[in-house]
N, C-alpha and C positions, 0 to 999 in steps of 0.2 A: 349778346351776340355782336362782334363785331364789323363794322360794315365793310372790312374787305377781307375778313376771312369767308365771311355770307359770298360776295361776290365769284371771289377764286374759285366756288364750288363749279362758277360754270367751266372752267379748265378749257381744254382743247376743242373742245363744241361752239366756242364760237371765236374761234381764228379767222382774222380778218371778217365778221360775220356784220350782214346790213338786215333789214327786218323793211320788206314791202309794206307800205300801207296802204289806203283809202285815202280821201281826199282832206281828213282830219289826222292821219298821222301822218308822220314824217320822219326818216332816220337817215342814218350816216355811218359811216365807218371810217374807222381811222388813217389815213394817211402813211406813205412811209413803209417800212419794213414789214413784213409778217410777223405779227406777235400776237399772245393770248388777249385782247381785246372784247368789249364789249360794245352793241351799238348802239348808237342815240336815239333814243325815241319820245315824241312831243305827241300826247294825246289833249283831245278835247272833252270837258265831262260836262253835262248836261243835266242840271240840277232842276227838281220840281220846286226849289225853297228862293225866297226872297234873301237877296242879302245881308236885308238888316236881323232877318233872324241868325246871328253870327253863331246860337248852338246846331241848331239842325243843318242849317245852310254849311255852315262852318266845318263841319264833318270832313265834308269833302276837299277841303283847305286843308285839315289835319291829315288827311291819306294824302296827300300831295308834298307835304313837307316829310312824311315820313320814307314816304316812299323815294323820294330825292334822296335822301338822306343814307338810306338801303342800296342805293347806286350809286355812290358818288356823284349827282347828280345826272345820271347819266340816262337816266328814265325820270319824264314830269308830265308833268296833267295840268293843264289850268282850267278852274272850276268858273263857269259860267252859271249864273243863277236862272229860273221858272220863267222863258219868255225874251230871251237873248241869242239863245241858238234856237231853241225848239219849246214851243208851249210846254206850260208847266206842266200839262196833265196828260200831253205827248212823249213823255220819254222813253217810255217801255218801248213805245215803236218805232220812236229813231233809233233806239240800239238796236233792235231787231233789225232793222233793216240796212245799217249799216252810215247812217246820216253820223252819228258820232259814235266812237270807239267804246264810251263808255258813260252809264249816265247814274244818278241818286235817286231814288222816289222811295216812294210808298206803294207796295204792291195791291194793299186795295183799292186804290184808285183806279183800277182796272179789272177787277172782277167781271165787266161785259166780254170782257175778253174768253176769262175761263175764270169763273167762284171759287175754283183749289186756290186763286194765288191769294186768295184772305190769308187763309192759312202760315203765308210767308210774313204776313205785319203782324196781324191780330183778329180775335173772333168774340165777340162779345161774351162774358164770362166765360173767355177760356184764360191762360197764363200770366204770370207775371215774367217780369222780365228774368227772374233768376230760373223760374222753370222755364221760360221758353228757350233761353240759352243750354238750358239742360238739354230740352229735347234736340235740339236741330246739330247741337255739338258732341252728344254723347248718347241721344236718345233714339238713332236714326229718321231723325229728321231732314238734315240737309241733304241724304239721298235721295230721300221722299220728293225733299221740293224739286232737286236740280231735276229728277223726271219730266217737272210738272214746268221747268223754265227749258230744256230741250227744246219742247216745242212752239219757243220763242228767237231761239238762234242766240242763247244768254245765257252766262257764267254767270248763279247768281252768290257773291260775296256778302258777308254780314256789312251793315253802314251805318247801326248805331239804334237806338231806343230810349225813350223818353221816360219809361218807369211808367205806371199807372196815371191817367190824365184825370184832368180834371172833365166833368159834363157837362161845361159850356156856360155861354152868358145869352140869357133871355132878358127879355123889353120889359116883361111882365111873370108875375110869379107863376111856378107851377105847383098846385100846390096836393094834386092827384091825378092818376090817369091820366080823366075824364080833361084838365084842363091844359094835355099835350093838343088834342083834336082841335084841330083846324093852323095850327102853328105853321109858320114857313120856317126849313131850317138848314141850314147850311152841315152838312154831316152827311162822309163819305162811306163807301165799304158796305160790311153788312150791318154794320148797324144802323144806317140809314134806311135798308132794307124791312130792318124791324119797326124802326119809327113809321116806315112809311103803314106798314101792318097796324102800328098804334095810333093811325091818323095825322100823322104828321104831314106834310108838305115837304118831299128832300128835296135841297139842292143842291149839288159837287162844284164851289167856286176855289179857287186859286189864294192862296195865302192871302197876298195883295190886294184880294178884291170882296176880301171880307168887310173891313170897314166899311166901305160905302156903301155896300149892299145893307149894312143895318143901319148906318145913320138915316136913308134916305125909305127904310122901311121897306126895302125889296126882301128883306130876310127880317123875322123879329126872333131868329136867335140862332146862333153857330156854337161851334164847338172847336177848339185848334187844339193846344196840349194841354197849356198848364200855365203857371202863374209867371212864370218868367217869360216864355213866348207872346202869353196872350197881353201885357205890360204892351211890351214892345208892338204889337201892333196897335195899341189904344183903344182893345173893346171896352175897356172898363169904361171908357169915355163917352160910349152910345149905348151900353148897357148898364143895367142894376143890378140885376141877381145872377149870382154867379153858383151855378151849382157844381154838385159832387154826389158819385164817384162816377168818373167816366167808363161807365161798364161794358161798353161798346170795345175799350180799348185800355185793358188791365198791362199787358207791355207789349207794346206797339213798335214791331223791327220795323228799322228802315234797310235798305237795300240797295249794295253798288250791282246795278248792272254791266255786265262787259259781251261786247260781240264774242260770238262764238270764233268767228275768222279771226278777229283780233287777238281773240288771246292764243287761239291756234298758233299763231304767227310769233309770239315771244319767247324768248330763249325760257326755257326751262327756270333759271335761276329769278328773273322776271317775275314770271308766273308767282313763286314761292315769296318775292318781294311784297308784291302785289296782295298775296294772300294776307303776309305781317301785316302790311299797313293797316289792311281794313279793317282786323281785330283790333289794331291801335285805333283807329278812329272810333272802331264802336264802344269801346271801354270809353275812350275818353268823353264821348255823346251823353252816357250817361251817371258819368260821376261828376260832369258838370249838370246838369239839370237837378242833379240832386246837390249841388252846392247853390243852385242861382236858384229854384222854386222855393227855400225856406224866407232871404231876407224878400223876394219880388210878392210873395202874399201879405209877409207883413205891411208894405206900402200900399197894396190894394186897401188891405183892410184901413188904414190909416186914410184914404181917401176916400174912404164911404161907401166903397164895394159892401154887397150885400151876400155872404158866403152861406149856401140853404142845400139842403141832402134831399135828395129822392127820396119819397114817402118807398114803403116797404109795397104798397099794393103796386106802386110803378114798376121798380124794380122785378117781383114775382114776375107781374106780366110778359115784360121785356125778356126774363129769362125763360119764360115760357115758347114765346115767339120764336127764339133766337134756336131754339132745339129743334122745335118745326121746320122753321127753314132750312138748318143743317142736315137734317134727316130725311129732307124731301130732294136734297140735291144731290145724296150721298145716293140714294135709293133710284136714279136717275142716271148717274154718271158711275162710272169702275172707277177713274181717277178720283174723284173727287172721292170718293167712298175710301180708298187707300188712306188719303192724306186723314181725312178725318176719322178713321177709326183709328190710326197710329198715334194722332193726337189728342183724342180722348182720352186712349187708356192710359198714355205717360200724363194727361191730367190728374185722373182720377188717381193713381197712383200717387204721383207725387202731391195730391191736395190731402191724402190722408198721413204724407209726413207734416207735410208745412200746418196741416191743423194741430198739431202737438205740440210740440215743442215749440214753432217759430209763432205757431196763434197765442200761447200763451205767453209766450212773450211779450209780444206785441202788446193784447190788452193790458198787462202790468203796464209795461213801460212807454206806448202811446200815449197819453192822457190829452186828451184833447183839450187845444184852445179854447179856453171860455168865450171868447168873443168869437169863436166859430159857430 
């Protein structure tokens, strides 16, 4: 598509046209004669990620050059990182409330709020990132959610996914169950919910404040993505054992928030920009992590990282747990009950294609690292 044939579509709708904001946006109009015009607008985005994590964080750099780009410049965003404009784990409610136009997060970070919005990231053994793209894109999902973000004053747009994470780095091995109990652990959402069921200790801290939390023993063990993320923060440096598979979060959306006023307020053509970009951003979230997590493990492992799997009795447990909880929230709540029975059965569905053809694939053609 071209970026001024996309444009021209807004035609006669926005002659001489200007776009009121908030105290975070700002626009203009052009000068001069009446002509088919479009008008300048400067948002703020409001990121939960650190900036050195340049894939997650970086997302929203990539919706910002796209989106310029989709404009002739003439819509941009500059992306502010977790604790600049508004605490990292504050974003859903400054865009709710109108503090910034538009912000990045993880929708399980706020589950106190309402437990449907798991649903928008991840649920422990539920999706992979190609079924959940399935469902929310094609499987009546994103109707589902935008219900469930309504009652936030939030347009919610795709912002990208990690693929399947890895379960974190612990001080000390685990080597059943029985030797999760009594662990402090940094791990957010509902999976934290379950750990807390399997005796764990959760705690929800901020990318950034993960290291010191384990070096100095306030945590003996977190969880972030994956091999390339968690590098760059230097768990592997206060940790040894580094386990798999992060079942809490098999493909784990992230999510552009945008005010509801706000985007009310954008020309039509905007809007549809807007929309591009973030699919471009989310594509690109996760075909980079699946180019940077294959060499960033082999350097763990090359430094002494110790790479150990969930015993099968943990696992059952945890999946055990993880159905109770859903089915006592479901049985509780009308909304939550929608979201999760629409995503179950596009589960259970699509897990009896992807066990055929794409499971046996996989075991032929996975073969695992020996030094794994």
């Amino acid at each position: 598509m071209k970026r001024r044939k996309f444009i021209s579509a807004a035609g006669a709708g926005l002659v001489g046209a200007s776009v009121a904001g908030c105290g975070n946006t700002t626009s203009e109009s052009d000068s001069g004669p009446a002509i088919q015009t479009s008008p300048r607008i400067q948002w703020r985005l409001a990121s939960s990620f650190s900036r050195s994590l340049d894939t997650i964080y970086g997302a929203a750099d990539v919706l910002s050059e796209k989106l310029s780009e989709l404009t002739d410049g003439r819509f941009t965003i500059r992306s502010y990182p977790g604790g600049e404009l508004v605490p990292a784990l504050e974003v859903l409610g400054s865009v709710q409330n109108g503090t910034v136009p538009i912000g990045h997060s993880a929708s399980y970070y706020y589950t106190g709020r309402n437990p449907a919005l798991a649903f928008d990231t991840c649920v422990p053994f539920g999706m992979n990132v190609r079924q959940y793209n399935a469902w929310v894109q094609h499987g009546g999902g994103m109707d589902i959610l935008r219900s469930v973000f309504s009652d936030f004053n939030i347009i919610n747009l795709p912002g990208g996914n990690t693929g399947v994470q890895m379960g974190g780095w612990f001080r000390r091995e685990v080597n059943s169950l029985q030797d999760l109990r009594g662990i402090k652990m940094r791990i957010p959402g509902l999976g934290g919910n379950v750990m807390d069921r399997l005796g764990v200790s959760v705690q929800v801290i901020a990318s950034g404040d993960i290291y010191p939390a384990l070096e100095r023993g306030v945590i003996d063990a977190s969880e972030w993505v994956g091999p390339y993320d968690d590098e760059k923060l230097g768990l592997n440096k206060v940790a040894r054992f580094y386990y798999y598979p992060g079942w809490w979060e098999p493909g784990p959306g992230l999510t552009f928030y945008v005010n509801r006023e706000q985007w009310d307020k954008l020309p039509t053509t905007y809007q549809r920009a807007l929309e591009v970009a973030s699919a471009f951003a989310s594509s690109d979230m996760q075909s980079k992590y699946d180019a940077k997590n294959p060499p960033a493990l082999k350097r763990l492992l090359d430094s002494g990282t110790e790479v150990r799997r969930f015993t099968n009795d943990l696992l059952s447990a945890a999946e055990e747990q993880s159905m109770d909880i859903m089915q006592e929230y479901a049985a509780n709540d009308q909304q939550y009950r929608t979201v999760f029975e629409s995503h179950e059965q596009f589960k259970q569905l699509s897990n009896s294609w992807f066990g055929t053809a794409e499971r046996a694939y996989a075991e032929f053609a996975f073969s695992t690292n020996e030094r794994v």
